[in-house]
N, C-alpha and C positions, 0 to 999 in steps of 0.2 A: 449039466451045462457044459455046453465045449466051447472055450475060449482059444482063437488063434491070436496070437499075437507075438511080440519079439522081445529077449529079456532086457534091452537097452531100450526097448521106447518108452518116455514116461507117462503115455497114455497108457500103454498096459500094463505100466508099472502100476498105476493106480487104480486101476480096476483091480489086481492083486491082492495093494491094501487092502480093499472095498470085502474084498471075497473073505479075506482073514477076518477082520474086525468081526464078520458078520457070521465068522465058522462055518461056512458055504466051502461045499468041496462042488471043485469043475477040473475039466481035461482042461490041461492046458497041451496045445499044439504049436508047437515054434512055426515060427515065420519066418526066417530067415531075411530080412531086406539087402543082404550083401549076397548071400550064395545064389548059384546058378541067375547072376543077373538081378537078383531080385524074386524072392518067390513071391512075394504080395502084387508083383506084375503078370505073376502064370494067369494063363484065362480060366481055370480051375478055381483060383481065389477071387478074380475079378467075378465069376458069375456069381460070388457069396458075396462081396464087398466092391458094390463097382467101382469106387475111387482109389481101388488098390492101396488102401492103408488100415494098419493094427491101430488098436484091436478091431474083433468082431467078437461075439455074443452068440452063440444057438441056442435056444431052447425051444422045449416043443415043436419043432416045425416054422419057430418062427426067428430071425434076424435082424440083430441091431448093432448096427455101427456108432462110432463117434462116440468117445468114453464119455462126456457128459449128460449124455440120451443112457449109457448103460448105468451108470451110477446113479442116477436119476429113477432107474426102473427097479434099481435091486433096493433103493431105499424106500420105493413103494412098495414092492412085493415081498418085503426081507426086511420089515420096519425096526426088527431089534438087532442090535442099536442104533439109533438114529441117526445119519451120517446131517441130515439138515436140521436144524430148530425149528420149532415148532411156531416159533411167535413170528410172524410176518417180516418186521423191524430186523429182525436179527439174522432170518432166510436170507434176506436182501441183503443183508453187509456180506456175508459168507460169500454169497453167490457174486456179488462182487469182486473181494480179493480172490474167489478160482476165477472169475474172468481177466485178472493182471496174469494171469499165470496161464490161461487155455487160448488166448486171445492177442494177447500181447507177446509174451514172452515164448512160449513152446513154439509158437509155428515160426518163427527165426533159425530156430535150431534145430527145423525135424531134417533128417535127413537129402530130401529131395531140394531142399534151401541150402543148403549147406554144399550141397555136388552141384548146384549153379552157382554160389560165390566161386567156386572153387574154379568151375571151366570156365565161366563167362566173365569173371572177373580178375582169372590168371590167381587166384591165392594159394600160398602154399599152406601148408596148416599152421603156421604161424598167425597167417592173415586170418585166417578163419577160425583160430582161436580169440581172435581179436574182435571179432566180429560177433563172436559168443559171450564175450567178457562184455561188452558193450551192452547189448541187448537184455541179457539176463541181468546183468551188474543195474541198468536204471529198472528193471521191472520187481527184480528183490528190492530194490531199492522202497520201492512206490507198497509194497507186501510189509515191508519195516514198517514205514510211517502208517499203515492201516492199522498193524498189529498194535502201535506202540497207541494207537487211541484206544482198540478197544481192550488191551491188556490192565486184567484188572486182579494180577497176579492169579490166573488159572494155568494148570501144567500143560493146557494145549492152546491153540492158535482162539479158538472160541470159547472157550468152555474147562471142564474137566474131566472130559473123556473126549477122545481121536474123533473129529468131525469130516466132513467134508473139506474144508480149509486145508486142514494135515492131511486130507488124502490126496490134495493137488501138490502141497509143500514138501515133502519129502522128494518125493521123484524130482523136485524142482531144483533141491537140497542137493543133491548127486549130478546133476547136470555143472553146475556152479560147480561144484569140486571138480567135474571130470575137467571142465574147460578153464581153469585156475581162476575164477573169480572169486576175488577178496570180498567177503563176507565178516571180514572184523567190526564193522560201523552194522552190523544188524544182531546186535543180542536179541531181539525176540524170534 
């Protein structure tokens, strides 16, 4: 498996997770989204990933972008451990709070969002720290009150072993630190 991606994006972070949990060894290939322009913008990577964004996925001759399509496939084809439950009820709560997290909250802060507050809205990085605190600050937010229902004293977000949940929450966990949002009002 050759994975491109960048060690700041928390798509790729999470496919990482994904790769660990499940003792999967892959190439990983950096991406670079700052050097020479932008290497996920060379036409070299666009003819692998046309929306020019980490990660991407090879195997066998075949290509898949957008970590939720990857994560999704390494827990079909790589079923131990199981990144989703099994019981329908519980797939759909899971897949829900990564959707506060893939939906709501990351694409605010992925890069190419963030270099348009910044020129088209004149922000220095103050402002676009602000802008990060906001956005991630009410979407942790909305991850607490999921958690704090279905916490039923297990050591991870679902269950008691690393699911799906924790492999969106961690990288989400590092964002919030990187951009200083107060995460004190979220113990779970």
């Amino acid at each position: 498996m050759k994975f491109p991606g960048y060690f700041r994006s928390s798509s790729s972070y999470r496919c990482r997770i994904a790769f660990n949990l499940k003792g999967l060894d892959y190439d990983f290939v950096s991406v670079h989204l700052l050097k020479d322009g932008g290497q996920q913008k060379s036409d070299s990577y666009r003819a692998m990933n046309p929306q020019g964004l980490v990660p991407t996925l090879e195997v066998d001759d075949q290509v898949l972008t957008q970590s939720p399509a990857i994560l999704e496939w390494l827990d079909e084809t790589h079923p131990e451990p199981r990144l989703l439950p099994e019981d329908a009820f519980e797939k759909a709560k899971v897949r829900a709070f990564t959707q506060v997290i893939a939906c709501e909250i990351h694409p605010l802060q992925n890069l190419r969002v963030l270099k348009f507050v910044r020129e088209s809205y004149g922000q220095d990085q103050d402002g676009v720290n602000a802008w990060c605190q906001k956005w991630i600050g009410d979407g942790l937010a909305a991850c607490e009150a999921l958690l704090a229902r279905q916490n039923n004293g297990a050591d991870f977000c679902f269950g008691d072993i690393p699911g799906m949940a924790d492999v969106y929450l961690m990288p989400q966990v590092f964002s919030a630190t990187r951009f200083g949002v107060d995460m004190s009002a979220m113990p779970n």
